[in-house]
N, C-alpha and C positions, 0 to 999 in steps of 0.2 A: 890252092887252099880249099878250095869250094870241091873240086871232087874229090878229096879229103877228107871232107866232112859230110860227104856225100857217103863216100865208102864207109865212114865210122856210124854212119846213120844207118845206111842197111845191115852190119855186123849186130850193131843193136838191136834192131827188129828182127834179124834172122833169131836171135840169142830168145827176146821173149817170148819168141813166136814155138821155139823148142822148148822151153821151159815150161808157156800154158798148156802144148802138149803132154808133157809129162806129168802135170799135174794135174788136167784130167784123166789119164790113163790109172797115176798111182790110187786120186780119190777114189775111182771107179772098180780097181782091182787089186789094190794092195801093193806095196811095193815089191815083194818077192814074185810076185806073178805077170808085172809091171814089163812087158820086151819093150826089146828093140822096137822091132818089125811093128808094134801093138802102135808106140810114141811115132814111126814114121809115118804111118796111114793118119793118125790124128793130125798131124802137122801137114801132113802134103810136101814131104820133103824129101829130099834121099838120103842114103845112107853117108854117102861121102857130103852133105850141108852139115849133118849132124856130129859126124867123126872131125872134122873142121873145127866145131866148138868144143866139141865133149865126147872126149876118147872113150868115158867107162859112165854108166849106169849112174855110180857113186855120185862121180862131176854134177848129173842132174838131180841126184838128191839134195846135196848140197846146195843149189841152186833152189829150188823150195823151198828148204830150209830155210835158207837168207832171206827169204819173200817176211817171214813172220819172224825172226831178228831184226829185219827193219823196222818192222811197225812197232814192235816191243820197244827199239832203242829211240825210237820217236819219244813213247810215252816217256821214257824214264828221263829223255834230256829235256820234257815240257816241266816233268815237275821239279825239275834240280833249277832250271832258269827262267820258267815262263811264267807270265802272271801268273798268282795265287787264285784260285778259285773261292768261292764261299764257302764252300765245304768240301775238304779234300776226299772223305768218303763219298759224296755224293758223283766227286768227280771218278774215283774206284770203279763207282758201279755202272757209271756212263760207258767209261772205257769198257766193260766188260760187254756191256750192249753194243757199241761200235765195234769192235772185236767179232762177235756173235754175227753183225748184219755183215760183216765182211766176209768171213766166213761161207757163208751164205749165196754169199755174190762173188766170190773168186776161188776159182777150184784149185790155183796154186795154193790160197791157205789150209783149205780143204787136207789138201792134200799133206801141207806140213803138216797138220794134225795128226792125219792120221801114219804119218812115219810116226812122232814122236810117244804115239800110244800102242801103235803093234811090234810085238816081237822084232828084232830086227838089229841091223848098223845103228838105229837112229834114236834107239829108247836108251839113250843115254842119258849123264847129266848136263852134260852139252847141248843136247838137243832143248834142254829145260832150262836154261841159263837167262834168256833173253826174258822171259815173264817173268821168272824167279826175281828177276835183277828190277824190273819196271815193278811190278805188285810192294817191292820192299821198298823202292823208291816213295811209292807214293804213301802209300803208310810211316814210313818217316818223316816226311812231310805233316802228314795226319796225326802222328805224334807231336809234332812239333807245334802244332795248333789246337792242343788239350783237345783233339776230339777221340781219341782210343782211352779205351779203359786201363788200369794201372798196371794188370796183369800182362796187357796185349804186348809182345815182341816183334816187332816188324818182320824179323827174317823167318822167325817162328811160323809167325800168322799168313807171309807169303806163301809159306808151300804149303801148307792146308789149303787156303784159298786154290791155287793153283791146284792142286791135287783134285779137290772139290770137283771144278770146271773140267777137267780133264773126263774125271769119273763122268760127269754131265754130258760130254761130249761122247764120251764111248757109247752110252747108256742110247745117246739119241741114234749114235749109227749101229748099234746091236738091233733096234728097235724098230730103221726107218721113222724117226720124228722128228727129225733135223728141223720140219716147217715150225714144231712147238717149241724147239731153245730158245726163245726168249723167253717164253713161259718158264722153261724149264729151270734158267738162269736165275730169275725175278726170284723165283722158288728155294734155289739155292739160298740168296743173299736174304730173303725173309728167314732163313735156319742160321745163317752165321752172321749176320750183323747185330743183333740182338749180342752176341758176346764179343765185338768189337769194340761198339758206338757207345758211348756217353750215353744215359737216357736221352736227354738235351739235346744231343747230339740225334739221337736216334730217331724222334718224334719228328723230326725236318727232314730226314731221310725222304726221297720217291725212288723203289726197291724196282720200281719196271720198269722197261724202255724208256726213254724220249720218245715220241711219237717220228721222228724221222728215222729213227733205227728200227722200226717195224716195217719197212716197206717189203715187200714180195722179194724174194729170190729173183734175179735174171734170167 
């Protein structure tokens, strides 16, 4: 039993240890330019460790990918079951800060980002599904506690949001300013909350970080 779980422990580390590989490589190069050979040298690993987990390129897109479907499916099952916040807007725009500092600090998200913004396999609506799906959660939520305007649609209002952030995200790696997204972000949410929030609502709003989601990149 013990080296059992000894063995599923190393399969496991070998697994992340490929995966933060390749999402350094992709953040860094793109996925279309993204080798083999490129993710071996990152990893320290050989060819036959890698062919073991992941027969084709795609397997460790997908694998990235899943990194920022987790975290998405985190938010959206806090706000269907977890305590109720004070302000579900206010909790929107945390998340988009914790998102941001993650970002930041893990080159696997990095990296889902940037598949699901370049050309590619992965600018589908698939790739968009997991924010799509968490942004509309919590705005129904947010609906549901008179805090959106009468006009506001949740599912409407998710892919603008999203789309927004997206736009914000390319703009920062078109630009090299990735250290100013949170600026960037805060920015955002001063331009679109004003047509979400309640005034009421609006005036209790704090549109930039928490102070622990500004700490420096690793």
């Amino acid at each position: 039993m013990a080296e059992r779980r000894e063995n599923a422990d190393r399969r496991e580390q070998m697994i992340r240890r490929l995966v933060e590989a390749a999402g350094i490589v992709i953040d860094r190069d793109g996925y279309a330019a993204a080798s083999t050979p490129a993710i071996l040298r990152q990893a320290g690993v050989s060819r036959g460790a890698l062919y073991h987990h992941f027969q084709r390129k795609e397997q460790l897109g997908d694998a990235v990918l899943d990194r920022q479907r987790e975290f998405f499916e985190e938010v959206a099952e806090q706000a269907a079951s977890g305590p109720a916040p004070e302000l579900w807007l206010q909790a929107l725009i945390d998340i988009s800060h914790h998102y941001t500092a993650s970002i930041l600090q893990d080159p696997v998200l990095r990296a889902a980002v940037r598949l699901s913004i370049e050309p590619g396999p992965y600018q589908t609506a698939e790739s968009y599904a997991a924010p799509l799906g968490a942004v509309t959660a919590v705005l129904e939520s947010a609906r549901t506690a008179d805090e959106l305007q009468d006009h506001v649609t949740p599912e409407e209002a998710s892919r603008t949001l999203v789309g927004c952030y997206s736009g914000v995200q390319l703009l920062a790696l078109a630009l090299a300013e990735r250290d100013a997204l949170h600026q960037q972000v805060s920015a955002m949410w001063a331009l679109t909350m004003p047509g979400l929030a309640r005034p009421a609502v609006l005036t209790r709003l704090r549109l930039s970080a928490p102070p622990a989601s500004t700490a420096p990149p690793r």
